[in-house]
C-alpha positions in Angstrom: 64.3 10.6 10.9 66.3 7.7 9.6 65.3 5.7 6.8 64.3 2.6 8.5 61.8 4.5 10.3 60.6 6.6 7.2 60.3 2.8 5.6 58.1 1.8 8.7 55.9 5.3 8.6 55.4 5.3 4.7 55.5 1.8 3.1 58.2 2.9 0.8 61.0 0.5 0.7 64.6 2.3 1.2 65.6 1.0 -2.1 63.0 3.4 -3.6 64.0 6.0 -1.3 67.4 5.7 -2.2 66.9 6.3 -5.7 64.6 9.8 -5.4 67.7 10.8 -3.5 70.3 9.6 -6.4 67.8 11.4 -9.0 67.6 14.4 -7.1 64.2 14.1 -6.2 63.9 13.7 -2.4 67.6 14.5 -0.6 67.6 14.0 3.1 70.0 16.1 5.1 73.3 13.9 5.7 74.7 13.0 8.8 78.3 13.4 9.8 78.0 9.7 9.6 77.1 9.7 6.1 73.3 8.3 7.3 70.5 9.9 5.7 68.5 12.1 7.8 64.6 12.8 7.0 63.3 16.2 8.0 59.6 17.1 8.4 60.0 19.2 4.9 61.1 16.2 3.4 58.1 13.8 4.4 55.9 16.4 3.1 57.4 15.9 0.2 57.0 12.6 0.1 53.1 12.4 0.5 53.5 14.7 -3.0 55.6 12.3 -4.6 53.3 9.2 -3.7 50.0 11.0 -4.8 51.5 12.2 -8.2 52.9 8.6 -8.9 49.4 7.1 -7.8 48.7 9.5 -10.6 50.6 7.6 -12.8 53.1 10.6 -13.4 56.8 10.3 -14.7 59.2 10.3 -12.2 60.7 13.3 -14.3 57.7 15.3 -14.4 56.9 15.0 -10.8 60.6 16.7 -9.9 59.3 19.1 -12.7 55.7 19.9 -10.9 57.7 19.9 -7.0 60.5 22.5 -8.7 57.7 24.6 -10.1 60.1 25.0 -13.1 56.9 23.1 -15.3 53.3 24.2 -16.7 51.4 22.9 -13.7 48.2 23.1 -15.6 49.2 21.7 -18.8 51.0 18.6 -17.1 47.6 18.0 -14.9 45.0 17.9 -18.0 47.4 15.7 -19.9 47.4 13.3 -16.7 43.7 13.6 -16.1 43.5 12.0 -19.6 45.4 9.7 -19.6 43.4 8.7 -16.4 40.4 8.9 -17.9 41.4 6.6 -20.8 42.7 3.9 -17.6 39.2 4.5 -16.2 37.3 3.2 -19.9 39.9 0.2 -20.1 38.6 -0.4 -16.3 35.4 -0.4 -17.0 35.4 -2.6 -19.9 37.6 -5.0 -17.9 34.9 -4.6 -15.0 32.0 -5.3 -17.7 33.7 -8.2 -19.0 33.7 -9.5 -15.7 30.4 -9.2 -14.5 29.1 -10.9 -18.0 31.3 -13.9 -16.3 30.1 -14.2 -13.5 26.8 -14.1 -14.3 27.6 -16.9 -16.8 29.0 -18.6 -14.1 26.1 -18.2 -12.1 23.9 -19.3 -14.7 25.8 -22.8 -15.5 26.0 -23.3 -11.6 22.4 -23.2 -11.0 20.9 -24.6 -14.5 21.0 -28.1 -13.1 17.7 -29.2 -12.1 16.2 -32.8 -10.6 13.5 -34.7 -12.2 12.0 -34.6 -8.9 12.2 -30.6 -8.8 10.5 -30.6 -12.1 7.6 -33.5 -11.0 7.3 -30.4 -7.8 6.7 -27.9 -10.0 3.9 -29.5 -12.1 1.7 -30.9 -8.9 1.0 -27.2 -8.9 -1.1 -27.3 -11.3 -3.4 -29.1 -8.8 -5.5 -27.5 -5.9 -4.4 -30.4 -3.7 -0.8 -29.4 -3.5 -1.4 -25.8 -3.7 -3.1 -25.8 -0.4 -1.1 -28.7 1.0 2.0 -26.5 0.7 0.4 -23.0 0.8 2.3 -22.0 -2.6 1.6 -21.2 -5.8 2.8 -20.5 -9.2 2.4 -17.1 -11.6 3.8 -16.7 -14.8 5.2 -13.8 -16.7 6.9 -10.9 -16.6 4.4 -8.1 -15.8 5.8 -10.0 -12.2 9.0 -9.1 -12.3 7.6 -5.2 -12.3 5.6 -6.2 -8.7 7.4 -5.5 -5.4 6.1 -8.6 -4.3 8.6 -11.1 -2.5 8.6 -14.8 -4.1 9.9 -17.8 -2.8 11.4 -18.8 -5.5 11.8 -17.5 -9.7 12.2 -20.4 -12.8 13.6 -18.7 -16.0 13.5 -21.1 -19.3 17.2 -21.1 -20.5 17.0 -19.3 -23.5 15.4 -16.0 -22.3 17.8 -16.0 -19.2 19.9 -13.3 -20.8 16.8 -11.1 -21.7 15.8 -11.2 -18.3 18.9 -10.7 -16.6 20.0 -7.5 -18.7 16.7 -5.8 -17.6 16.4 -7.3 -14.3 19.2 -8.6 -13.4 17.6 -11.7 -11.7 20.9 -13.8 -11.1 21.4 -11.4 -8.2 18.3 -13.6 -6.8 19.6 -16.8 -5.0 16.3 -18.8 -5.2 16.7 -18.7 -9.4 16.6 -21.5 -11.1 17.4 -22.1 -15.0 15.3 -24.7 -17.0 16.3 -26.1 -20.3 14.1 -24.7 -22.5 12.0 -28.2 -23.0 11.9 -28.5 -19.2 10.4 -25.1 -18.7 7.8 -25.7 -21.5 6.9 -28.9 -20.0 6.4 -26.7 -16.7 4.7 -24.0 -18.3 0.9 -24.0 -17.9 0.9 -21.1 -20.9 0.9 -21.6 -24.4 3.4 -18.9 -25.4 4.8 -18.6 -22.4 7.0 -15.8 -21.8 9.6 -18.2 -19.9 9.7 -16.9 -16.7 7.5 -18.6 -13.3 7.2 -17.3 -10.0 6.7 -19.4 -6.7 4.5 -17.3 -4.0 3.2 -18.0 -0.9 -0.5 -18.2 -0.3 -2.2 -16.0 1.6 -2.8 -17.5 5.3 -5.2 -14.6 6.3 -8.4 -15.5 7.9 -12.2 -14.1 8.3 -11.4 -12.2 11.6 -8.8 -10.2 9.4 -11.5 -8.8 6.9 -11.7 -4.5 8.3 -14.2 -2.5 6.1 -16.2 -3.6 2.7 -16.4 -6.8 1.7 -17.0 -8.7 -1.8 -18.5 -12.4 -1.4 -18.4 -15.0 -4.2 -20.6 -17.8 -3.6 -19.6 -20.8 -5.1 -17.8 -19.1 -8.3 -16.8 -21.9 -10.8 -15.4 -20.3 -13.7 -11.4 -18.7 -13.1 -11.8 -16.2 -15.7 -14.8 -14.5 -14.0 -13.3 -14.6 -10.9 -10.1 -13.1 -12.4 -12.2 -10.4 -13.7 -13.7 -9.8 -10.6 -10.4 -9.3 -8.7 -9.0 -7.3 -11.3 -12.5 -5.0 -11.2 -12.2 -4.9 -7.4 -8.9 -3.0 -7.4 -10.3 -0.8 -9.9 -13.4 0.1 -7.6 -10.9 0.2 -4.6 -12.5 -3.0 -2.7 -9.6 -4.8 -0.9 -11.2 -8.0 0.8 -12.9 -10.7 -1.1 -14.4 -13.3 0.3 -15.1 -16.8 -1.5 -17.5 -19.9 0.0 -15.5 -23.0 0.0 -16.4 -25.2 -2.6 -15.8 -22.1 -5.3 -12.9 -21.5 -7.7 -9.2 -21.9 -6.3 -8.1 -18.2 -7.2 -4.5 -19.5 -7.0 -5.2 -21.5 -9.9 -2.9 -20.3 -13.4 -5.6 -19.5 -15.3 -6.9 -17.2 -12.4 -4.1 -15.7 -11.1 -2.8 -15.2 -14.9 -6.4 -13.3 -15.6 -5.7 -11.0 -12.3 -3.1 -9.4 -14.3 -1.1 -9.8 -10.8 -4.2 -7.9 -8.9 -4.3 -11.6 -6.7 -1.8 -9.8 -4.5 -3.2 -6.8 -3.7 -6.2 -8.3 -2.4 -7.2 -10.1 1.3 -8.6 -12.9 0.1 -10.5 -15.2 2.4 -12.1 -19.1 1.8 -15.2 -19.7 4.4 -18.1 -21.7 4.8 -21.5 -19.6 4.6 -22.2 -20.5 8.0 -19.2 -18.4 9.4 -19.6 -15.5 6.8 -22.7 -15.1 7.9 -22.1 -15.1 11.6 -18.7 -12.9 11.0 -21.3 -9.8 9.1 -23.8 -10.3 11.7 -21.4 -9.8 14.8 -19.8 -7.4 12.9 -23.2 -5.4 11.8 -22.2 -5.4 7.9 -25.0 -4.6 6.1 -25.5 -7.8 3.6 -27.0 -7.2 0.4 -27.5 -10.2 -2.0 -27.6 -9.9 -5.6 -31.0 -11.9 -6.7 -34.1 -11.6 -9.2 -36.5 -11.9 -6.3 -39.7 -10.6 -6.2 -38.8 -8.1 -3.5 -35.3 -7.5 -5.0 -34.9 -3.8 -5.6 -32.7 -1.7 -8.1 -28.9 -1.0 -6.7 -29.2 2.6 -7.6 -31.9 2.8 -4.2 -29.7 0.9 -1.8 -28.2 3.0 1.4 -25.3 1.6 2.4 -23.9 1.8 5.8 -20.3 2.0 7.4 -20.0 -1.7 6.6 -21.0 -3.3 3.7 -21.3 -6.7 2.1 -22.0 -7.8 -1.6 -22.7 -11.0 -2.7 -22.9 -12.6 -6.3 -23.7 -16.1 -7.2 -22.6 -19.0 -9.5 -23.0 -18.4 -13.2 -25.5 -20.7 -13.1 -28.1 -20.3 -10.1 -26.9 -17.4 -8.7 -26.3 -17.0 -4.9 -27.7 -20.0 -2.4 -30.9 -19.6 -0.7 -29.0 -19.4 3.0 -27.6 -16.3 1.9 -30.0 -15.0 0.2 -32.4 -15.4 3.4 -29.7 -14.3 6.1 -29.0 -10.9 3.6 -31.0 -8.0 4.7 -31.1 -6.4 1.3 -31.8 -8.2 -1.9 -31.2 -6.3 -5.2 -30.7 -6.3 -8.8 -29.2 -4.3 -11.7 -31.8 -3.3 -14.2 -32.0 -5.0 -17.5 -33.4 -2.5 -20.2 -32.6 -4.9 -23.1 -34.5 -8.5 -24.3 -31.5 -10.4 -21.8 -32.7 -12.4 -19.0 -29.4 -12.2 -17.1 -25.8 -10.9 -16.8 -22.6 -12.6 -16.5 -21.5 -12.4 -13.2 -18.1 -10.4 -13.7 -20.1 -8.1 -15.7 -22.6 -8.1 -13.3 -20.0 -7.3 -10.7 -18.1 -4.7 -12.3 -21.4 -2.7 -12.6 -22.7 -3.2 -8.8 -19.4 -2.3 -7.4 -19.0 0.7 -9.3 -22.1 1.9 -8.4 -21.6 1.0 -4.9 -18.4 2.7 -5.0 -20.1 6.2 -6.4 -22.3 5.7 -3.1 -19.6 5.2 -0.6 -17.7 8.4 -2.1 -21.0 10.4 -1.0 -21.5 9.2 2.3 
């Protein structure tokens, strides 16, 4: 084979072939001609050549290691560590790199509008939460959810934190606030400078399979934060609120769910349809109420289906539901306490229920 065509086959220039035949390293056959004339031997020796100086070897050692007139063994441990020193410089130089870019990443997208900012603070108001179907959470117990967000807000100065356990500039919907920004965003008081955008949850009352928790006209967004987080605990997964109560999508609320918000179907209906939803669905509905007929949980028989219901903090649940339940009961109060707080009163019932449903 002549050189032009071992030039075309290999890559290697014939300048470079030229000299491993004046060295003494590859010698072709020569024609009559004086051409040089590669044989099948000498391509194979070639390949050996190239792999040892992709090595990094010494053109001298690599004659050496082809001759077999050289320590084979001792030559390759020295090369493997010089190779492995190569491979630390890399990976600082890689390291080095990466910081940069992310850098990079973090100047391009620190710049934010006036108007984005104004966007981010109308969530603080039910209006545009519903309007838009989005909401906001705070901290970063969610950054340890797998729960897809629209969009993550990181306050400037905790971007590196975040991003060295995280690594959140791999997200394209980030977006770095100046630190007095952020806290102008922020609806917490030591905020750990991080906000997530989520979608609401567009789920209606036809969606509801299995048990079902009803609030009726909750107020307060710590009790019905405690309630969520207490109806994960019990393993209840649909929750049911009367429009008029508590937006759960509120910050105080969704902060008190301790991220339990998403692991819920959470439905807003008038009491007209929840009652005509249990009743074509045969739920048994049992109202929590200090009637005169109300009887202790403890003797309740729950069916396949079930429905609770718990009232206001204030007057407890409506008369409509109370009159279209078919079981009205109460806790017993063995102490000089004319009520319960609702949450508490919650966590109790559904326990309790629970216990039942795990003997059926």
């Amino acid at each position: 084979m002549r050189i032009n065509e071992v030039v075309k086959l290999t890559g290697v220039s014939a300048r470079t072939l030229q000299y491993y035949d004046e060295i003494g390293l590859l010698i072709p056959q020569k024609l009559d001609n004086g051409y040089r004339d590669y044989t099948g031997e000498n391509l194979e020796k070639l390949q050996k050549i190239l792999f040892y100086r992709f090595l990094k070897f010494k053109l001298n050692d690599i004659k050496e290691l082809l001759e077999g007139d050289f320590d084979n063994l001792k030559i390759l441990e020295q090369q493997r560590e010089l190779i492995l020193r190569e491979k630390e410089k890399f990976e600082v130089i890689l390291h080095n790199i990466e910081k940069t870019i992310s850098n990079y990443k973090g100047e391009q997208i620190m710049k934010i509008s006036s108007k984005y900012e104004n966007e981010l603070k109308k969530l603080d108001k039910k209006k545009y939460r519903d309007e838009n179907s989005i909401f906001k959470a705070e901290g970063e117990k969610f950054l340890g959810e797998n729960i897809n967000f629209n969009k993550i807000i990181v306050k400037e100065s905790r971007f590196e934190y975040f991003d060295e356990r995280y690594e959140i500039s791999k997200h394209d919907n980030l977006t770095i606030l100046k630190d007095n920004l952020f806290d102008e965003v922020s609806t917490q008081e030591n905020s750990q400078g991080i906000i997530f955008l989520y979608s609401k949850n567009l789920n209606t009352i036809e969606d509801i399979k299995g048990d079902v928790v009803i609030l009726d006209d909750i107020q307060d967004p710590g009790n019905a934060g405690t309630i969520i987080r207490t109806m994960i605990a019990a393993n209840f997964q649909n929750l049911i609120l009367t429009k008029g109560s508590v937006d759960v999508y509120n910050p105080k609320t969704v902060r008190a769910t301790m991220s339990g918000i998403f692991k819920l179907n959470i439905i807003y209906e008038t009491p007209e349809n929840i009652v005509k939803f249990l009743n074509d669905k045969n739920y048994l509905k049992i109202a929590t109420a200090l009637h005169e007929d109300s009887i202790s949980y403890e003797k309740i028989e729950l069916r396949e289906n079930n429905a609770f219901i718990f009232g206001h903090e204030g007057g407890g649940v409506s008369e409509y539901l109370i009159e279209n339940s078919d079981i009205k009961a109460i806790i017993p109060i063995y102490g000089n306490i004319e009520s319960l707080n609702v949450s508490v009163a919650t966590g109790i019932f559904l326990y309790k229920m629970r216990e039942k449903l795990e003997n059926l």
